[in-house]
C-alpha positions in Angstrom: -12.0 0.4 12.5 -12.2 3.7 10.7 -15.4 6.2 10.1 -17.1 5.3 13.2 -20.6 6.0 13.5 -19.9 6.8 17.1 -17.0 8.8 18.5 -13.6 6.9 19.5 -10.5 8.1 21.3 -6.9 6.9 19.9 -3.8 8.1 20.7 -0.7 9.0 17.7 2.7 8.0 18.6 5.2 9.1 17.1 9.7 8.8 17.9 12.9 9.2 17.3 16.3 9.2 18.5 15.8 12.2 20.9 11.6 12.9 21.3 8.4 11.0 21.7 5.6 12.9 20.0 2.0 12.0 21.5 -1.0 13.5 20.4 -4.8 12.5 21.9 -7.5 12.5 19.3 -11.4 11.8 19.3 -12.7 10.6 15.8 -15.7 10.8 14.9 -17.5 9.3 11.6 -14.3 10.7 9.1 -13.1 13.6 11.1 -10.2 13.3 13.9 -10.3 16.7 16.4 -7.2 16.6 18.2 -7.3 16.7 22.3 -4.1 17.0 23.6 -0.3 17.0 22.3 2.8 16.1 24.1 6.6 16.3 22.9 9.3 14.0 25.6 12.3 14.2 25.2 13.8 10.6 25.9 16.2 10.3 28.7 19.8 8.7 28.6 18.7 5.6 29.5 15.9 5.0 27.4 16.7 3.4 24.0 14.6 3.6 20.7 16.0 0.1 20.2 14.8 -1.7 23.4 10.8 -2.1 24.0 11.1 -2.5 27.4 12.7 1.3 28.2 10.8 2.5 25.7 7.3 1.1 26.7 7.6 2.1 30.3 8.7 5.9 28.8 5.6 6.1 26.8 3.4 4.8 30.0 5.3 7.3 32.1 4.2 10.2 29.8 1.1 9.4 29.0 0.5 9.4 32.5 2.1 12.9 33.3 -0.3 14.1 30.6 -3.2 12.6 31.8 -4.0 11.0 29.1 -6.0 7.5 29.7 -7.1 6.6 26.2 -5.4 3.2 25.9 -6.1 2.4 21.8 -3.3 3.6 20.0 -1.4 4.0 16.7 2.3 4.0 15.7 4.0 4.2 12.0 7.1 2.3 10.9 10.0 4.9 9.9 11.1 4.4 6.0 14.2 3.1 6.8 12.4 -0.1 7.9 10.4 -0.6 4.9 10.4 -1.3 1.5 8.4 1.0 -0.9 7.0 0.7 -4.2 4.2 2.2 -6.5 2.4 -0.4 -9.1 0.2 0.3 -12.0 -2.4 -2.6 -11.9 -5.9 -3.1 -13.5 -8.8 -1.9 -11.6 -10.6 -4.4 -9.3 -11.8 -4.6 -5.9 -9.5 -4.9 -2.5 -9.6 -9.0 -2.8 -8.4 -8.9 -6.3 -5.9 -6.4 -6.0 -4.3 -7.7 -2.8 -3.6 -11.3 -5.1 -2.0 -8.9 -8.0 -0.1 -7.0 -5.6 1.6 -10.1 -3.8 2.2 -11.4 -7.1 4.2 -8.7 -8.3 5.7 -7.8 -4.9 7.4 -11.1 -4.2 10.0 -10.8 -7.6 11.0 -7.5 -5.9 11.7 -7.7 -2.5 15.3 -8.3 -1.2 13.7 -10.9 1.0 11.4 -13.9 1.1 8.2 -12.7 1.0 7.3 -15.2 3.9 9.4 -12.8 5.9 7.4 -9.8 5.3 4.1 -8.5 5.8 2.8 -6.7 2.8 0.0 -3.7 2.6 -0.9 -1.1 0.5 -2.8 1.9 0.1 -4.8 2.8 -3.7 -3.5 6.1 -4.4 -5.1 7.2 -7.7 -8.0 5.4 -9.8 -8.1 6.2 -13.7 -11.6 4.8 -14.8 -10.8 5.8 -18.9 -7.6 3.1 -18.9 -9.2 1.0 -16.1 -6.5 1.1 -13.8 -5.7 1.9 -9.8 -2.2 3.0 -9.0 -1.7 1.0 -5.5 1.4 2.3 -2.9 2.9 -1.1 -1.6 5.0 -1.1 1.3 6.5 -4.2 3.0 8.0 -4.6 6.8 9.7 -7.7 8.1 7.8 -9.8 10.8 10.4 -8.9 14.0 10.0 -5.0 12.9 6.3 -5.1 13.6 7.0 -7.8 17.0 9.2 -4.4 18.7 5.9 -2.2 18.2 3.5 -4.7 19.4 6.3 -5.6 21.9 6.5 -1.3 23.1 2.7 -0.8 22.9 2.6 -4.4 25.5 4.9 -2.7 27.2 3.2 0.8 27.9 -0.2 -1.2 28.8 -1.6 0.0 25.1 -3.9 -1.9 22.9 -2.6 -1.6 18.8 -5.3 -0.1 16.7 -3.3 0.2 13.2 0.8 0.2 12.2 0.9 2.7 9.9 3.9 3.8 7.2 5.4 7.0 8.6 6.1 9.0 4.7 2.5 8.3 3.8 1.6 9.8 7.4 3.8 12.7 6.5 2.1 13.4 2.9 -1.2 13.1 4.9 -0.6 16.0 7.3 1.3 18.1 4.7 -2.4 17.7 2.2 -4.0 18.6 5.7 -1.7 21.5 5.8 -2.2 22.6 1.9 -5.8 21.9 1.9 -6.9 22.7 -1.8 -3.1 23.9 -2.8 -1.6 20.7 -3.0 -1.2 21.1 -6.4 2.0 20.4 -8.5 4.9 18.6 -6.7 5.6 19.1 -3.4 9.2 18.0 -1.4 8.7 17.5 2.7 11.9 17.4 4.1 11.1 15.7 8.0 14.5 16.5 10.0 15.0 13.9 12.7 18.0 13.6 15.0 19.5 10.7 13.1 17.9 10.5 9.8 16.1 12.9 7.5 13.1 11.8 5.8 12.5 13.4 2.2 9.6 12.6 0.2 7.7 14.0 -2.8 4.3 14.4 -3.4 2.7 15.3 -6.5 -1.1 16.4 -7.0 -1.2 15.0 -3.4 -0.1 11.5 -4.0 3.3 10.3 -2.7 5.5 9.1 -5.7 9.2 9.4 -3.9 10.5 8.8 -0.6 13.5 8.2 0.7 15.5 8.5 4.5 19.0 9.8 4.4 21.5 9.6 7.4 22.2 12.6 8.8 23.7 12.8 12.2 22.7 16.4 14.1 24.9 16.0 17.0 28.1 14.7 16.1 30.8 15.9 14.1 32.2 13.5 11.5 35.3 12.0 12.7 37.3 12.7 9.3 36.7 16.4 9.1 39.3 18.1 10.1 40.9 21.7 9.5 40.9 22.2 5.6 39.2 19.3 4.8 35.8 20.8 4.2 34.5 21.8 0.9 30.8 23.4 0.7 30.2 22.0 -2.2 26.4 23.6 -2.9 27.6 26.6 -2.6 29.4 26.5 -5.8 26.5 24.9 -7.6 24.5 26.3 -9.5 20.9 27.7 -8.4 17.9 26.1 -10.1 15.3 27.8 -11.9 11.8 28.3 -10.4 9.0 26.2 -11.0 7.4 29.3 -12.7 10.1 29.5 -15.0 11.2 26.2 -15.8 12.7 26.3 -19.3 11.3 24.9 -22.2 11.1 21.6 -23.9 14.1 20.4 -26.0 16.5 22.4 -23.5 19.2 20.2 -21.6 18.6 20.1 -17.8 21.2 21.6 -15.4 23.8 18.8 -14.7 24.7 18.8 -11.1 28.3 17.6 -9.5 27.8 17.0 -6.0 31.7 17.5 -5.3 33.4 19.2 -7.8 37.2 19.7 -7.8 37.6 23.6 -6.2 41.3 24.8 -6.1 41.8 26.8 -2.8 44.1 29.8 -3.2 47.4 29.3 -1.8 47.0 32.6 0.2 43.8 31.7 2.0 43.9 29.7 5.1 41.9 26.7 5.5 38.9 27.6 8.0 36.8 24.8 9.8 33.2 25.4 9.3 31.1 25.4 12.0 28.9 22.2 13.5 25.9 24.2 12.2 27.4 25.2 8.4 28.4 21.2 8.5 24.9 20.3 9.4 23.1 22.1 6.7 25.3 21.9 3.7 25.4 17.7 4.4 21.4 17.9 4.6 21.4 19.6 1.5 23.3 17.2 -0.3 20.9 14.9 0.6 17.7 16.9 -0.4 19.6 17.3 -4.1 20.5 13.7 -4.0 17.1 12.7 -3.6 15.6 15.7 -6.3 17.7 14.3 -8.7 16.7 10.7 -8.2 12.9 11.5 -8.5 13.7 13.5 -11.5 15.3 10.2 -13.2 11.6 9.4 -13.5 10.3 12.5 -13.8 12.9 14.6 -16.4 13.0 18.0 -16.2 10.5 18.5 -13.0 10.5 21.8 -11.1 9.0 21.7 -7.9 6.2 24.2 -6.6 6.9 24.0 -2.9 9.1 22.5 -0.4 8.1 22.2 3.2 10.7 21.6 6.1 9.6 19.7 9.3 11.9 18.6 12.5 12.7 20.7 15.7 16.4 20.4 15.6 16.5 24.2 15.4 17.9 24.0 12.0 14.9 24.4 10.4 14.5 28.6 9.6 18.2 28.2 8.1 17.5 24.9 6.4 14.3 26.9 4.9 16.6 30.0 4.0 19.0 27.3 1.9 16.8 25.4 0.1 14.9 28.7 -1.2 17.9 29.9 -2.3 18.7 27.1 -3.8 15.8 25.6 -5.5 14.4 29.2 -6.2 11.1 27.9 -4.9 9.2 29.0 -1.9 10.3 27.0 1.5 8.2 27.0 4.6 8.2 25.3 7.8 5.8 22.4 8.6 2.9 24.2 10.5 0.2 21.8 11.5 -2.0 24.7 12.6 -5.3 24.6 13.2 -5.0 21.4 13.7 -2.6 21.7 16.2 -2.2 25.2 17.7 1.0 26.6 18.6 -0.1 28.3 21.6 -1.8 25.2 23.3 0.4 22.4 21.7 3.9 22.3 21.7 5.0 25.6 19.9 7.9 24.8 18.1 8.1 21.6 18.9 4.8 21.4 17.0 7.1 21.5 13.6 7.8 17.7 14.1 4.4 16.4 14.8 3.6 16.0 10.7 3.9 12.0 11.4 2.0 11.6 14.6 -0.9 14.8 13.1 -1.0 12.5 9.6 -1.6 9.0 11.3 -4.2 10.8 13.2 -6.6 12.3 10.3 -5.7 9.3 7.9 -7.2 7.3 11.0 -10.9 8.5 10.1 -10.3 7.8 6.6 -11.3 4.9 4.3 -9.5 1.5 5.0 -8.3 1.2 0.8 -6.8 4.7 1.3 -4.1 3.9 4.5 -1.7 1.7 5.5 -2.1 -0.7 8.2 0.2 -3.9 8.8 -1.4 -4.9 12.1 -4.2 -5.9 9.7 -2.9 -6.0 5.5 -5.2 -6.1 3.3 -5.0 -10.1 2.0 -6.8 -12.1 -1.4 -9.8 -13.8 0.0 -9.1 -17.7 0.2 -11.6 -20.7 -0.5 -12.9 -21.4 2.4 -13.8 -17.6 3.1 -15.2 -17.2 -0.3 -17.5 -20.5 0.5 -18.4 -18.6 4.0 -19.6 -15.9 2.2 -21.6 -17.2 -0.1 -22.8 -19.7 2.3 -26.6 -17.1 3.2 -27.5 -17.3 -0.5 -27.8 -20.8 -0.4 -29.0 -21.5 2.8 -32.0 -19.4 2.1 -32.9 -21.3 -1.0 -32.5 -24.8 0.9 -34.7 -23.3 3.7 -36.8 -22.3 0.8 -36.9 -25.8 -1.2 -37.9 -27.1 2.4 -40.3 -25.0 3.5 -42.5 -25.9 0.2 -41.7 -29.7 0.5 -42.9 -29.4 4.2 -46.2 -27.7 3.1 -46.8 -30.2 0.5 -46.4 -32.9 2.9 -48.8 -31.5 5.0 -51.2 -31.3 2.5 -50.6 -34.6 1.1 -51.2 -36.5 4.3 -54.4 -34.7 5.6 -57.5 -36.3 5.4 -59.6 -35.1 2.6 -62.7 -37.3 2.5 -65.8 -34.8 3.3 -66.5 -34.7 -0.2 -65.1 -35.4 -3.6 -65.0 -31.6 -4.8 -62.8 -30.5 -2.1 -60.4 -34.1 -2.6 -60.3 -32.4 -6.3 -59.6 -28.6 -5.6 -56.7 -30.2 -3.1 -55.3 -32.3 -6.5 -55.2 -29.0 -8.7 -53.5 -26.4 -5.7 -51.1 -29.2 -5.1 -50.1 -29.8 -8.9 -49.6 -25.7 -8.6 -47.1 -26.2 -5.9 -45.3 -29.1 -7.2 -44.4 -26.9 -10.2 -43.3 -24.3 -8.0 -40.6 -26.6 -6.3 -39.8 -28.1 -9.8 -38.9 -24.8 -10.9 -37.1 -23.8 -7.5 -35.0 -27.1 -7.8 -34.0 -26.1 -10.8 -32.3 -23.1 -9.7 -30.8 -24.5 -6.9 -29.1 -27.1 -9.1 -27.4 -24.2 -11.8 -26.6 -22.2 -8.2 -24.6 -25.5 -7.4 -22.9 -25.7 -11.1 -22.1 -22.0 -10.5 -20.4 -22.4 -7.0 -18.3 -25.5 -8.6 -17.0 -23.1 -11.7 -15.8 -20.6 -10.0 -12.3 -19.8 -10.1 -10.1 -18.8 -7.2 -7.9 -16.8 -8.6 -5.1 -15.8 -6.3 -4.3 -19.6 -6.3 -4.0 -19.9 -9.8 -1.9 -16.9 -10.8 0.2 -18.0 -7.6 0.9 -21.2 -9.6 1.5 -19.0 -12.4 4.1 -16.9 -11.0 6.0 -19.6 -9.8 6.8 -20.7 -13.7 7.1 -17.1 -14.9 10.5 -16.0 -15.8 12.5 -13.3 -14.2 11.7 -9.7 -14.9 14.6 -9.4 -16.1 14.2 -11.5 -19.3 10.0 -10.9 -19.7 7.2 -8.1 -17.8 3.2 -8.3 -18.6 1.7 -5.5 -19.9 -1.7 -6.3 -19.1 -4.0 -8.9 -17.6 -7.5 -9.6 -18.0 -9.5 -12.2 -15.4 -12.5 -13.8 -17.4 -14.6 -15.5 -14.5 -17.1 -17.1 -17.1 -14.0 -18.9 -19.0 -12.0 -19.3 -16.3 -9.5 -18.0 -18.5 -6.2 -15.3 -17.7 -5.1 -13.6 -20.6 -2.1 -11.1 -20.7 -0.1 -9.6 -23.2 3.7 -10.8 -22.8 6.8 -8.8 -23.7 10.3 -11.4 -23.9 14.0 -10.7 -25.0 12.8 -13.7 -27.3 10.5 -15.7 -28.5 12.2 -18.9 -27.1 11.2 -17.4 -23.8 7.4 -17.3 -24.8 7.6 -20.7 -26.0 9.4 -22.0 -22.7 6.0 -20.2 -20.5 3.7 -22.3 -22.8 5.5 -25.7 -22.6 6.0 -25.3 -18.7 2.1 -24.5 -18.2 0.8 -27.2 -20.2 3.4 -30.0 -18.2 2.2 -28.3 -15.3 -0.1 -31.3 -13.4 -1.6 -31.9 -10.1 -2.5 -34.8 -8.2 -6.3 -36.4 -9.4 -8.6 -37.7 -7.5 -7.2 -41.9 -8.4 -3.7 -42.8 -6.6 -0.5 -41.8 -8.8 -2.8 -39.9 -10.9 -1.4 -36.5 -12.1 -3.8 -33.9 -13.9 -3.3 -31.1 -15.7 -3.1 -27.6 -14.3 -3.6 -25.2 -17.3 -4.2 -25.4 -21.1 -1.9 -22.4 -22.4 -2.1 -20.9 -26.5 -0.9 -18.2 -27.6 -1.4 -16.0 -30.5 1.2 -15.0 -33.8 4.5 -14.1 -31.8 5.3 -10.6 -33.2 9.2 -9.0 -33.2 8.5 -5.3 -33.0 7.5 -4.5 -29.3 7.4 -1.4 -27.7 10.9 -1.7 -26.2 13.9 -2.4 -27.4 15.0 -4.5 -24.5 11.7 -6.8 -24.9 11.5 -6.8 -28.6 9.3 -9.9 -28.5 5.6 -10.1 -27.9 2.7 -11.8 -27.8 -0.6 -12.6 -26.6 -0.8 -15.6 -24.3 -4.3 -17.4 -22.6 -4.5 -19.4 -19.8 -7.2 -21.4 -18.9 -7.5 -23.4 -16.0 -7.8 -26.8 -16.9 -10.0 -27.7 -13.6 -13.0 -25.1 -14.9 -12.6 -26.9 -18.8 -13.3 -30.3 -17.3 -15.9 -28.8 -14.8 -17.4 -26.8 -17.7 -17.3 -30.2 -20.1 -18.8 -32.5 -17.3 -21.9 -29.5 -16.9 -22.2 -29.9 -20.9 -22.7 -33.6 -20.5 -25.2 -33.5 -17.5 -27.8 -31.0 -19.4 -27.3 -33.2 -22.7 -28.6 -36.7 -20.6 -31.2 -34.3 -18.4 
């Protein structure tokens, strides 16, 4: 789908509450060159929440703009998914879509047969062997009203992307080679306000906060407004952040402010409400990345939106971070005098779906098409050409030496004789290419799937709650998963071995029930690396299927 040899044409959409964003681009190998941009803004009796409005608006406008390219891509808003960043052990796409549905399903706040799961490898660290993954999961009927809109506007669904990771794709665009540091994009919608972080131009926070633009709160009335930030206090810059060992600035997001009995109570202004309420959020959500980051500064903040808010937004959050502030420009990319001008500040979203569109498939999101563990039959499919070209092999030679076999010799003696020794040649050579056929056979039958053994793993492992892994290591050859374990107790241990060695399966006889796994562990130590988990251990696996396999394999060379 992505980095085309050939060119392509896709089309970005983009929405919220109040505009549809369009832009036309033409990829070609892993560059996107935009066309053509449009910016709608949705009348009164179009909903965001109906597909049927909404598919016959975006057919409308794509046919005002004359714009026939019919493949198109969309991103789900982060208010409709769940997002979370994992540390797992390097491996390729197969085997780290089995680790990530393994982890994801104990954290989800639904089944996971409700969901559809993808993710996106963000970093690789080749010294600890390790790939931090971005994981991101949407309920089926979110992804059936895009599919149901796109029907609707008589477009064909190339990729559902994630709209935050779309954003920290057009603000890298943006930066180029200064996205250094951490970096906040605030994306001002209508509605809701998307604020994520990035940081050395991977996306470690995000967040949407419910702002409304147009409407006054119905419990603000004369008096009853306190701007709050104003009476906080500014934070230092990024370039002076103060030194280790210091406390960081504790922030009260409505402290108690005594109004002087002489004053009168004035009623801020729609706009004053507006700005101090999305600041709030934007120090809501800085203090909640700094619970895992202490102490961090940020080197930039970038505002996006065309509520018109934006310049005063900017002028705030300078002041008040003590950082620089811009507004989103996606120029060149998109140039304000032939796309959109101002309007242009909201297009981060649809310009980031766009240039992540020519990129690698490991490095975006797509839930029209998640990346998914390879099963058993697809693993057999693959494999299938390797030994079809050694049984075409093996017969081609026993069809030659047939040949030979049956044809007359009887001129002479000599020739009868020269046949014997070419043909005693060729029987060794299908000897010796039997042989190999028969250990590529004992090969295919010891492999190990292993997404369906750790899923029979996960579903004995306790809660997270009461025991993590802090490590796992896959060892084909063994058919063996080792992982260090780290339990309140060591009862807990001891309960994961006992319920992987009764777990069984049915054999091959009736009422026959085999084992699954043979599970050891090593000297249970008390001194683990946190307090909470003071126990730990190390703990193997190993599936009993492969031992029995490996056993029967034993037997068969000792009779040959």
């Amino acid at each position: 789908m992505f980095g085309l040899s050939g060119d392509k044409q896709v089309v970005s959409l983009d929405w919220d509450s109040r505009f549809l964003r369009v832009v036309q681009w033409r990829i070609s190998g892993h560059n996107a060159r935009a066309l053509k941009s449009v910016a709608a803004e949705l009348p009164e009796h179009v909903s965001v929440k109906d597909a049927d409005s909404l598919g016959g608006f975006v057919r409308q406008v794509l046919s005002s703009a004359r714009i026939r390219t019919t493949s198109v891509i969309v991103d789900i808003p982060r208010d409709q998914a769940v997002l979370n960043t994992m540390s797992l052990p390097a491996a390729d796409l197969n085997d780290l879509a089995g680790m990530v549905q393994l982890q994801i399903a104990k954290e989800l706040p639904f089944p996971l047969d409700d969901a559809i799961v993808d993710f996106a490898v963000t970093q690789q660290d080749s010294a600890s062997n390790t790939a931090d993954v971005l994981v991101a999961a949407v309920r089926y009927e979110v992804l059936s009203f895009y599919k149901s809109v796109c029907e609707q506007a008589g477009l064909k669904l190339d990729r559902v992307g994630l709209r935050p990771f779309a954003n920290m794709v057009a603000v890298n665009e943006m930066l180029g080679g200064q996205a250094d540091g951490r970096i906040m994009f605030v994306d001002v919608g209508p509605s809701l306000t998307e604020i994520g972080i990035i940081r050395d131009g991977v996306l470690v926070f995000s967040r949407a906060a419910s702002v409304a633009l147009d409407e006054q709160p119905d419990d603000v009335v004369d008096g009853d407004f306190d701007d709050a930030l104003d009476s906080l206090p500014e934070e230092t810059p990024a370039d002076e952040e103060q030194a280790a060992g210091e406390e960081a600035v504790e922030i009260d997001f409505l402290p108690e402010v005594e109004a002087p009995a002489t004053e009168t109570p004035v009623k801020p202004s729609a706009e004053d409400r507006i700005l101090n309420e999305l600041m709030v959020e934007i120090t809501r959500s800085a203090e909640a990345y700094r619970s895992t980051d202490p102490g961090a500064r940020f080197n930039r903040i970038i505002v996006g939106g065309s509520s018109g808010f934006e310049d005063a937004l900017v002028a705030k959050i300078s002041k008040r971070f003590g950082v620089a502030a811009e507004a989103y420009n996606p120029d060149p990319i998109l140039n304000p005098q032939r796309h959109q001008g101002d309007h242009a500040r909201a297009f981060a979203a649809a310009v980031g779906l766009g240039v992540g569109h020519a990129s690698e498939d490991k490095l975006q999101f797509n839930f029209l098409a998640p990346k998914k563990p390879i099963g058993v039959a697809e693993r057999r499919r693959r494999q299938m050409p390797l030994a079809g070209a050694v049984v075409a092999g093996v017969l081609l030679i026993v069809t030659l030496g047939y040949a030979v076999l049956v044809m007359p010799k009887q001129n002479k003696i000599k020739d009868l004789k020269r046949q014997i020794t070419r043909l005693d040649r060729e029987l060794k050579t299908y000897n010796e290419v039997r042989s190999i056929v028969e250990q590529v056979e004992q090969w295919q039958a010891a492999q190990v799937v292993w997404p369906d053994e750790l899923k029979l793993l996960a579903e004995v492992f306790p809660d997270t709650e009461m025991a993590f892994i802090g490590g796992m290591d896959l060892l084909a050859s063994r058919g063996e998963i080792s992982f260090r374990i780290f339990a309140k107790d060591s009862q807990i241990v001891e309960d994961l071995e006992a319920d992987l060695n009764n777990m069984t399966r049915p054999g091959q006889r009736k009422d026959e029930r085999v084992r699954v796994f043979n599970a050891t562990t090593n000297r249970i130590e008390y001194e683990g690396r946190d307090e909470d988990y003071p126990t730990n251990t190390k703990m193997f696996v190993k599936s009993a299927r492969i031992a029995d396999l490996q056993n029967q394999n034993k037997k068969g060379k000792k009779k040959g």
